[in-house]
PDB file of N, CA, C and O in Angstrom, chain B, residues numbered from 101:
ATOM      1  N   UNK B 101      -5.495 -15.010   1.326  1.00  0.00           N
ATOM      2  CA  UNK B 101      -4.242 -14.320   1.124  1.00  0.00           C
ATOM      3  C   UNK B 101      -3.087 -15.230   1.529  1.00  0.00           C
ATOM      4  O   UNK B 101      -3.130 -15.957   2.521  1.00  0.00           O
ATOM      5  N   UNK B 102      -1.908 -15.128   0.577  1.00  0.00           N
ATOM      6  CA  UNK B 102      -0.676 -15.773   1.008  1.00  0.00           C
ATOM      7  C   UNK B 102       0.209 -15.189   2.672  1.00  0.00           C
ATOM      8  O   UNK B 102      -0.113 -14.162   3.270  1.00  0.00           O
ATOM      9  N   UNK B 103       0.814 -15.712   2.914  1.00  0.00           N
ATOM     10  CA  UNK B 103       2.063 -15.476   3.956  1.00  0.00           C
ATOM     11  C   UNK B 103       2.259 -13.917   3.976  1.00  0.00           C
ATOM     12  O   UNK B 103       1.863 -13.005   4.702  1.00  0.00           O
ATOM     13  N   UNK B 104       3.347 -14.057   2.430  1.00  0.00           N
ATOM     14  CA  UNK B 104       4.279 -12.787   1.953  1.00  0.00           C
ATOM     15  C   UNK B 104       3.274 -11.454   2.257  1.00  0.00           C
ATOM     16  O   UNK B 104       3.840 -10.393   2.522  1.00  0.00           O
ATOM     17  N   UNK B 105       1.717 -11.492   2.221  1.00  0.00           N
ATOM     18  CA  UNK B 105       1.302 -10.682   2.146  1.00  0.00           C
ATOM     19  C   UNK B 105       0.717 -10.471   3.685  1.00  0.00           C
ATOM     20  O   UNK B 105       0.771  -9.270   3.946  1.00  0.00           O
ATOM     21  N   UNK B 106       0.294 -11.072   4.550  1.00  0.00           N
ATOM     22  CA  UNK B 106       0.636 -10.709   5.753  1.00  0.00           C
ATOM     23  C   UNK B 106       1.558 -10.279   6.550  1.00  0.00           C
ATOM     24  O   UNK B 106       1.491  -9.784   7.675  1.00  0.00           O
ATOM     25  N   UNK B 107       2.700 -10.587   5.644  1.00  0.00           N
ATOM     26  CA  UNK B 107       4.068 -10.235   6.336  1.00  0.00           C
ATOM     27  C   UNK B 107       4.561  -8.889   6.482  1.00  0.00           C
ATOM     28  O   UNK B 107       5.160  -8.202   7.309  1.00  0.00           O
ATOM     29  N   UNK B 108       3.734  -8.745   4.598  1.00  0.00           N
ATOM     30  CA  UNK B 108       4.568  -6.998   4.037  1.00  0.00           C
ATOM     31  C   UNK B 108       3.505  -6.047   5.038  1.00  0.00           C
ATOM     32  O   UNK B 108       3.981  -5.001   5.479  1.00  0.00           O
ATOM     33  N   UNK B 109       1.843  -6.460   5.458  1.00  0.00           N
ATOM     34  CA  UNK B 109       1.358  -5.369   6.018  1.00  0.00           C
ATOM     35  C   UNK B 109       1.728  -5.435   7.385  1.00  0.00           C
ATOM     36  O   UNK B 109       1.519  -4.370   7.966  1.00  0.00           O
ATOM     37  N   UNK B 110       2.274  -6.459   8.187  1.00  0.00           N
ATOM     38  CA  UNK B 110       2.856  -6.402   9.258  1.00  0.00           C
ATOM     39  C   UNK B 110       4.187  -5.372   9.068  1.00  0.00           C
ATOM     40  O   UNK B 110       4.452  -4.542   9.938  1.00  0.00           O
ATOM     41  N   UNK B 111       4.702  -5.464   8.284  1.00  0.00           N
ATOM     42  CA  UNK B 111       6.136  -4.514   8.699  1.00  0.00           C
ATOM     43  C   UNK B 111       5.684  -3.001   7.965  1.00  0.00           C
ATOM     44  O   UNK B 111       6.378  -2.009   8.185  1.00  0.00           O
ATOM     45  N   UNK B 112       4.658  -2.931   7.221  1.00  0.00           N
ATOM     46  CA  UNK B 112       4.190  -1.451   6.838  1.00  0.00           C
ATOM     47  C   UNK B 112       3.697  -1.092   7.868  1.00  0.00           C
ATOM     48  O   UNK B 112       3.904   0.111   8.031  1.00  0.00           O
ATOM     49  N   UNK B 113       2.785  -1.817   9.163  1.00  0.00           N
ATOM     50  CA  UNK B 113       2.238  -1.150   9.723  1.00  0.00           C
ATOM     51  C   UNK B 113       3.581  -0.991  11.090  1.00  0.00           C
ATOM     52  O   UNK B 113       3.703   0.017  11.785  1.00  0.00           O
ATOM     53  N   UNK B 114       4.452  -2.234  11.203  1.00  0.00           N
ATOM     54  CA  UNK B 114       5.552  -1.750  12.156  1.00  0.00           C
ATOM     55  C   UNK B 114       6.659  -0.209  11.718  1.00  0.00           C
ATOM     56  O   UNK B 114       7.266   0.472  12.544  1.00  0.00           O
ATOM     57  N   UNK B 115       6.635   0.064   9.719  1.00  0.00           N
ATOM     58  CA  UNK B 115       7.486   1.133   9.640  1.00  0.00           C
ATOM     59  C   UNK B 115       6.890   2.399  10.130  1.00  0.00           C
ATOM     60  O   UNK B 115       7.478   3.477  10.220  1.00  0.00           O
ATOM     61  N   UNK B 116       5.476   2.112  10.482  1.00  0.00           N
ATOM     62  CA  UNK B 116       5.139   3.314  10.342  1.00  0.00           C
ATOM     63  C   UNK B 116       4.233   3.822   9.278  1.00  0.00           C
ATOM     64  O   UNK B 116       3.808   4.972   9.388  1.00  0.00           O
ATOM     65  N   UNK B 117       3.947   3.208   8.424  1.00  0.00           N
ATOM     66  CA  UNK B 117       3.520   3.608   7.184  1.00  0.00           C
ATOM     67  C   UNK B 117       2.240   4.271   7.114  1.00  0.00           C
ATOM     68  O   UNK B 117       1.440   3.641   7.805  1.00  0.00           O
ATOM     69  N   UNK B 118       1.497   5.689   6.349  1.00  0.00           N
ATOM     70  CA  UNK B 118       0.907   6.127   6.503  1.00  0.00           C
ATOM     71  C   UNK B 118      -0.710   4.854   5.951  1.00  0.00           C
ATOM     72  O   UNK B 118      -0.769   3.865   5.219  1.00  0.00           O
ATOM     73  N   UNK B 119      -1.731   5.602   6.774  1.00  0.00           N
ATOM     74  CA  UNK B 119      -2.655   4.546   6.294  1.00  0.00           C
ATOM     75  C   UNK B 119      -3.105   4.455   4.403  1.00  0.00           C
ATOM     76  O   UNK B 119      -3.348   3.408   3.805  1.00  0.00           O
ATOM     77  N   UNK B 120      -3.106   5.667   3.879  1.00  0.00           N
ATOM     78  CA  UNK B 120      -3.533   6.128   3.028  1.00  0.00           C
ATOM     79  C   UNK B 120      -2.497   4.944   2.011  1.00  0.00           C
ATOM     80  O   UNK B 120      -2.953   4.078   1.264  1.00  0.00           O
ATOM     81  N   UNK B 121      -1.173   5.210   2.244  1.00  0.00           N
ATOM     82  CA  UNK B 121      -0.269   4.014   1.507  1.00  0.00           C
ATOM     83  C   UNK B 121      -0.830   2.578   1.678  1.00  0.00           C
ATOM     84  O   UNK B 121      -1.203   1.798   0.802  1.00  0.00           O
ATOM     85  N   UNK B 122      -0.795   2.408   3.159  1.00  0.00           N
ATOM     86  CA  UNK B 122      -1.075   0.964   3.477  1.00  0.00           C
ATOM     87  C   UNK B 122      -2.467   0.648   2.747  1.00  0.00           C
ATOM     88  O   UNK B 122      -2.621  -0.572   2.775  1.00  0.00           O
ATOM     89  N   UNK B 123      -3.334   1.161   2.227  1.00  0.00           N
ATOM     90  CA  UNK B 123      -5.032   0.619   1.586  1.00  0.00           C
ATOM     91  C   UNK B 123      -4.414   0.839   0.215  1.00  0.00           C
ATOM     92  O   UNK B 123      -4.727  -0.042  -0.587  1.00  0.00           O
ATOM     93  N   UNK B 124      -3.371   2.081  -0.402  1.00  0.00           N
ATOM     94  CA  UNK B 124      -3.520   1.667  -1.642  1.00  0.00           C
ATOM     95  C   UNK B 124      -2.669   0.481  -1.798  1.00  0.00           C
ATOM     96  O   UNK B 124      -3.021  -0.164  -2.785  1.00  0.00           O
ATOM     97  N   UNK B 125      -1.517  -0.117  -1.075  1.00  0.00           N
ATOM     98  CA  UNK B 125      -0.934  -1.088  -1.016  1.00  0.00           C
ATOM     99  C   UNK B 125      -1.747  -2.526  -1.279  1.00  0.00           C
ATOM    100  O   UNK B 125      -1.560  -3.259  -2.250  1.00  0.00           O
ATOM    101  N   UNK B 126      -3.001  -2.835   0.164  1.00  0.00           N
ATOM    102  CA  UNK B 126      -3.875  -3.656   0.091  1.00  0.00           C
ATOM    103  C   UNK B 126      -4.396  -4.017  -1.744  1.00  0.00           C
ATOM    104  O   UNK B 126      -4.301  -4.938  -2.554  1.00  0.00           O
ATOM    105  N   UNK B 127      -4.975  -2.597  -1.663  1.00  0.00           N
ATOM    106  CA  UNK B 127      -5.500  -3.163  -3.062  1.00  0.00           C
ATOM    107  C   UNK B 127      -5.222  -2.941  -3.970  1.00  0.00           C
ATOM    108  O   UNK B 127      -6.007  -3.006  -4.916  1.00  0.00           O
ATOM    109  N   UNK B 128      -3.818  -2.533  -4.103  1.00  0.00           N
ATOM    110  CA  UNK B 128      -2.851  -2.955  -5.652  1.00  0.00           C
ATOM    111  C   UNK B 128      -2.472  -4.498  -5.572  1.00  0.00           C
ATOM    112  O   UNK B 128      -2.443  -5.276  -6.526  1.00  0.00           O
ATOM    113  N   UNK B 129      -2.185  -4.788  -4.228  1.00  0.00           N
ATOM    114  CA  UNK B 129      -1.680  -6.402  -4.534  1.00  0.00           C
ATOM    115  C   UNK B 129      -2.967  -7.474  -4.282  1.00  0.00           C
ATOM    116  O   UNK B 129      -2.728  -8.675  -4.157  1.00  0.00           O
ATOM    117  N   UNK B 130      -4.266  -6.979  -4.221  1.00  0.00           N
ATOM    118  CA  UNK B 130      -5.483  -7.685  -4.720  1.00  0.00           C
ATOM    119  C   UNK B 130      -5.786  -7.647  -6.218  1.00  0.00           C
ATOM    120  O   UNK B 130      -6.548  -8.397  -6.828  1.00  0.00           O
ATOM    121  N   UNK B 131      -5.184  -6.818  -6.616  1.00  0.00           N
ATOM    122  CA  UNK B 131      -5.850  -6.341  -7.813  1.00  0.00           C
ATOM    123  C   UNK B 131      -7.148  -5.630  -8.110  1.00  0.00           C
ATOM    124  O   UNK B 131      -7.885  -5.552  -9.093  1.00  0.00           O
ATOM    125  N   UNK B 132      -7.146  -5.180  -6.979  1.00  0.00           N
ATOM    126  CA  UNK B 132      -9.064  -4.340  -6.759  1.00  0.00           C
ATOM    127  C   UNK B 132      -8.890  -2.882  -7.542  1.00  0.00           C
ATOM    128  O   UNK B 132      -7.867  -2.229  -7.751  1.00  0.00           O
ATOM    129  N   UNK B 133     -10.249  -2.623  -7.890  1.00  0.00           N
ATOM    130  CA  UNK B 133     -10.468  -1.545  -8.596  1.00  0.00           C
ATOM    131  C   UNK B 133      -9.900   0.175  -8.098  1.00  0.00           C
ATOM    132  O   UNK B 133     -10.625   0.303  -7.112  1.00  0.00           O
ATOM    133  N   UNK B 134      -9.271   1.210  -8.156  1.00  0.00           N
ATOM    134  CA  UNK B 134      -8.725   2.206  -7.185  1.00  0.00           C
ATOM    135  C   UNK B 134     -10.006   3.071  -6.874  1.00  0.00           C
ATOM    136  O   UNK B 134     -11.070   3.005  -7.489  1.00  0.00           O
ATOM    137  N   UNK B 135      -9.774   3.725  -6.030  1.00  0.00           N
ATOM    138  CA  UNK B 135     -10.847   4.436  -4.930  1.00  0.00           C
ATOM    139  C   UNK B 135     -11.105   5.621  -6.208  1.00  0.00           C
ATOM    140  O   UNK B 135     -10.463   5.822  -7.239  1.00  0.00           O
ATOM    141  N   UNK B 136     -12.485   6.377  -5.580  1.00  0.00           N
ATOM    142  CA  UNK B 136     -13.022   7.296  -6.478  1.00  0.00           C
ATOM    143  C   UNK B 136     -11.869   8.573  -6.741  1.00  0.00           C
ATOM    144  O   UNK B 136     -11.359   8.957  -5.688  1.00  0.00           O
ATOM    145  N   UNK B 137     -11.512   9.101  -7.668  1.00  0.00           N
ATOM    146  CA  UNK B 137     -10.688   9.705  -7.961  1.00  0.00           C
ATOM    147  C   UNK B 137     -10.095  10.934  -7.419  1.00  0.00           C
ATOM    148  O   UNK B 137      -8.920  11.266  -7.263  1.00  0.00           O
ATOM    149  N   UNK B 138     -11.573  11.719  -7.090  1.00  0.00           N
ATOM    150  CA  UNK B 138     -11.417  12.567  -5.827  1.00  0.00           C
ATOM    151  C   UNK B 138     -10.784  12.288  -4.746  1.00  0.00           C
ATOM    152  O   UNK B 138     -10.195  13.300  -4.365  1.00  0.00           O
ATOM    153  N   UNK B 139     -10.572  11.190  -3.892  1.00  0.00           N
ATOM    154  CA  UNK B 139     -10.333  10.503  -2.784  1.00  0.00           C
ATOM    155  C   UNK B 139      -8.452   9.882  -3.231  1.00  0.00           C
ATOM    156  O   UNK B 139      -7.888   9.135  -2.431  1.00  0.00           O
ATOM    157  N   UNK B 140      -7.994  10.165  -4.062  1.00  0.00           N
ATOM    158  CA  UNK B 140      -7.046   9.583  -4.245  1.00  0.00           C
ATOM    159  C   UNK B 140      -5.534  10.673  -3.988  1.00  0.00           C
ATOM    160  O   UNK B 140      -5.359  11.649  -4.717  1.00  0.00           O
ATOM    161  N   UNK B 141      -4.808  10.404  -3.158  1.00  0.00           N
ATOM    162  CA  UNK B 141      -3.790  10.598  -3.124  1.00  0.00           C
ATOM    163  C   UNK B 141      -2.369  10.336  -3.184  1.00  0.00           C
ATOM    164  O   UNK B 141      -2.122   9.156  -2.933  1.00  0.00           O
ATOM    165  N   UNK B 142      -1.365  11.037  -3.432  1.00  0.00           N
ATOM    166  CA  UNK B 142       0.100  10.167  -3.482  1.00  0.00           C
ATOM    167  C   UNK B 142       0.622   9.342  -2.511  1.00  0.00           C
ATOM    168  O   UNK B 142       1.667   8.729  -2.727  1.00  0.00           O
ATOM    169  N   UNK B 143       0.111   9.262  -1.617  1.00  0.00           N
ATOM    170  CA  UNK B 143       0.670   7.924  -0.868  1.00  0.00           C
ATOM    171  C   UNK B 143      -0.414   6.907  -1.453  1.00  0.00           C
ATOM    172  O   UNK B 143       0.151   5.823  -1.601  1.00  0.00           O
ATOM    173  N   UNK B 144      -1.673   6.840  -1.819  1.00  0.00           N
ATOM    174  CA  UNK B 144      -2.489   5.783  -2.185  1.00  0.00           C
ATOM    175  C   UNK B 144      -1.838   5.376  -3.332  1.00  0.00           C
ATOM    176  O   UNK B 144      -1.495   4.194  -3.332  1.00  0.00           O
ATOM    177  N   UNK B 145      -1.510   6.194  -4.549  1.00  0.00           N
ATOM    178  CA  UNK B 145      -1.248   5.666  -5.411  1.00  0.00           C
ATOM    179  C   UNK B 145       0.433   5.082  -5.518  1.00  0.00           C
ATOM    180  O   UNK B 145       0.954   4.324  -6.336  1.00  0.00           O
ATOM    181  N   UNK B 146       0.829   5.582  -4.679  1.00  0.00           N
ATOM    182  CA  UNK B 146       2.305   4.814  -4.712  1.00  0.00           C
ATOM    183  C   UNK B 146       2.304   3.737  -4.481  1.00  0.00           C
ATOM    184  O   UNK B 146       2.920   2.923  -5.169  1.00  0.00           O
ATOM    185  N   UNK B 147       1.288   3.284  -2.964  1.00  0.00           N
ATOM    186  CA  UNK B 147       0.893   2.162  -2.085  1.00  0.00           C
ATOM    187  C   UNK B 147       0.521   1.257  -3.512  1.00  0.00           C
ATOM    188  O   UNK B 147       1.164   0.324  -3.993  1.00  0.00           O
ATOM    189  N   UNK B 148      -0.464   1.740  -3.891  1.00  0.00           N
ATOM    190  CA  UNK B 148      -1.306   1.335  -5.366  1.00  0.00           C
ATOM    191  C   UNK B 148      -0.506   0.332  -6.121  1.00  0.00           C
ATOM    192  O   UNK B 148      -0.829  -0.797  -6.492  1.00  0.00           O
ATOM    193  N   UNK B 149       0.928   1.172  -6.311  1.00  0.00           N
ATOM    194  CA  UNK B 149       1.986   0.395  -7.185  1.00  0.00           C
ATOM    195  C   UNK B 149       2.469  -0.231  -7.195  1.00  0.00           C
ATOM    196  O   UNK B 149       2.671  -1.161  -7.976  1.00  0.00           O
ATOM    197  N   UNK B 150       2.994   0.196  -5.917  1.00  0.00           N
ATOM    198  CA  UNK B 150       4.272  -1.232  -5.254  1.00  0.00           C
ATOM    199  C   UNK B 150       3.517  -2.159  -4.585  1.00  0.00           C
ATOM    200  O   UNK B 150       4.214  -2.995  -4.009  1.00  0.00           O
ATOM    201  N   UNK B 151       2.100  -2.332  -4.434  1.00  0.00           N
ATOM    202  CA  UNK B 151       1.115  -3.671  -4.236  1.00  0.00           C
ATOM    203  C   UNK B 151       1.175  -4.215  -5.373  1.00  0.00           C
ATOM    204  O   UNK B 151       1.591  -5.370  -5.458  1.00  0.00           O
ATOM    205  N   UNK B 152       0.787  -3.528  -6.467  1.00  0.00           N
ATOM    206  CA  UNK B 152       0.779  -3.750  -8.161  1.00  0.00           C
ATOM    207  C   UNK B 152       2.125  -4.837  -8.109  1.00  0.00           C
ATOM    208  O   UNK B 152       2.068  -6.046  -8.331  1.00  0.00           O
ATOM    209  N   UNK B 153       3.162  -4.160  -7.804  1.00  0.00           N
ATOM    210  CA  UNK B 153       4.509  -5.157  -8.102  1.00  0.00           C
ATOM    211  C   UNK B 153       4.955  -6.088  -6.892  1.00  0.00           C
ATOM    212  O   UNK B 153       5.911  -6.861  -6.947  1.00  0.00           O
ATOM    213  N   UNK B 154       4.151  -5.909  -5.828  1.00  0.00           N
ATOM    214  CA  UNK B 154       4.628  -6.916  -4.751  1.00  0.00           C
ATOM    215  C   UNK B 154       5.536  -6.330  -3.960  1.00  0.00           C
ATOM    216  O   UNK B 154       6.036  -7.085  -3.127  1.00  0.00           O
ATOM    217  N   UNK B 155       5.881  -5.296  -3.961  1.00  0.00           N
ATOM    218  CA  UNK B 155       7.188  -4.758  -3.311  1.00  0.00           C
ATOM    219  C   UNK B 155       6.827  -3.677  -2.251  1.00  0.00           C
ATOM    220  O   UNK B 155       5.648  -3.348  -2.384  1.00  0.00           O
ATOM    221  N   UNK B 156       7.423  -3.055  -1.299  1.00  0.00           N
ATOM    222  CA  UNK B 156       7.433  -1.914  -0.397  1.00  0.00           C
ATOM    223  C   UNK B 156       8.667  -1.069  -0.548  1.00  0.00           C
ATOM    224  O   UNK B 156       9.656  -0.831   0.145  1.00  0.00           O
ATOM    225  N   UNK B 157       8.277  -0.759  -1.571  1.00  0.00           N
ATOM    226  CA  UNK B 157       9.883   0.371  -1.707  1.00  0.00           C
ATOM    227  C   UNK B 157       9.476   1.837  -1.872  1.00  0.00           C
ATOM    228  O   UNK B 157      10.239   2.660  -2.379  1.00  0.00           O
ATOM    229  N   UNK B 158       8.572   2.060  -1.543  1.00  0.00           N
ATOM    230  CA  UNK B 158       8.010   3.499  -1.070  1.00  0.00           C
ATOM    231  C   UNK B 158       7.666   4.005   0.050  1.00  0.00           C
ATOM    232  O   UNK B 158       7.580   5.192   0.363  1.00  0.00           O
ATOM    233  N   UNK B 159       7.387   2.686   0.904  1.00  0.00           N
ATOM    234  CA  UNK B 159       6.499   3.155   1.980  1.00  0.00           C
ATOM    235  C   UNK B 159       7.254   4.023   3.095  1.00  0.00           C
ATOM    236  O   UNK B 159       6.774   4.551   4.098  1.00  0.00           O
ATOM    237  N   UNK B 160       8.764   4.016   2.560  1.00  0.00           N
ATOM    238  CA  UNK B 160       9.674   4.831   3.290  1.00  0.00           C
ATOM    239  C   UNK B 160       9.194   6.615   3.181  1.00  0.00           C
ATOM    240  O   UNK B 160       9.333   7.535   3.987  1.00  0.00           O
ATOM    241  N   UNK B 161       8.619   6.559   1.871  1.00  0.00           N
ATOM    242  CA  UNK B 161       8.154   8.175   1.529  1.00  0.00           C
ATOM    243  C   UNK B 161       6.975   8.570   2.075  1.00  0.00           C
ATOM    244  O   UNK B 161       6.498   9.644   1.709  1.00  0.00           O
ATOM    245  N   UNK B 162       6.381   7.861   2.932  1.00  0.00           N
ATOM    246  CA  UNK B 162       5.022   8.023   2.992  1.00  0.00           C
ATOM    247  C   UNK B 162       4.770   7.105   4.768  1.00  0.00           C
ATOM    248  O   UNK B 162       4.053   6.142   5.037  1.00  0.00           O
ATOM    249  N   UNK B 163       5.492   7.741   5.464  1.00  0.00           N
ATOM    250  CA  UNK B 163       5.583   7.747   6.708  1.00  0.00           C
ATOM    251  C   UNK B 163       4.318   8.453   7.815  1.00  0.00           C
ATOM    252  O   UNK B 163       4.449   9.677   7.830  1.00  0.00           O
ATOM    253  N   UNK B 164       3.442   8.090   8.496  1.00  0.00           N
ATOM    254  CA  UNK B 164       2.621   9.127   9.453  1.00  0.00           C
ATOM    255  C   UNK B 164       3.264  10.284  10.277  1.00  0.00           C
ATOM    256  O   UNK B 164       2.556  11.015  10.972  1.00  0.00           O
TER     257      UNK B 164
END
C-alpha cells in the first residue's frame, strides 16, 4: 500500500469513523470484491465508494 492510503485510515480512524465505513473504505480503494450482500450496509457502501474514488467525503456521515 501507498502513503496516501495509510494516511486516509489514520485520520478515519482519528474522525471517528464508524468501522463498518472504515472496511468498506479499505476495500473500495483495493479494489476487492464487496462483502456478502446480506452483510452490507450504508456506511459500508459509502466507505465502498469514496475508497472507489480515493476520497473521504462521507466518513463525516457515518460517525460511531
Amino acid at each position: 500500500m501507498n502513503n496516501d492510503y495509510f494516511k486516509k485510515v489514520t485520520e478515519l480512524e482519528d474522525m471517528n469513523a464508524s468501522d463498518d465505513y472504515i472496511i468498506g473504505w479499505q476495500e473500495g480503494y483495493q479494489n476487492s470484491p464487496k462483502i456478502e450482500e446480506q452483510r452490507l450496509s450504508d456506511a459500508y457502501e459509502a466507505g465502498y465508494e469514496d475508497g472507489e474514488n480515493k476520497t473521504i467525503n462521507n466518513a463525516k456521515n457515518f460517525k460511531k
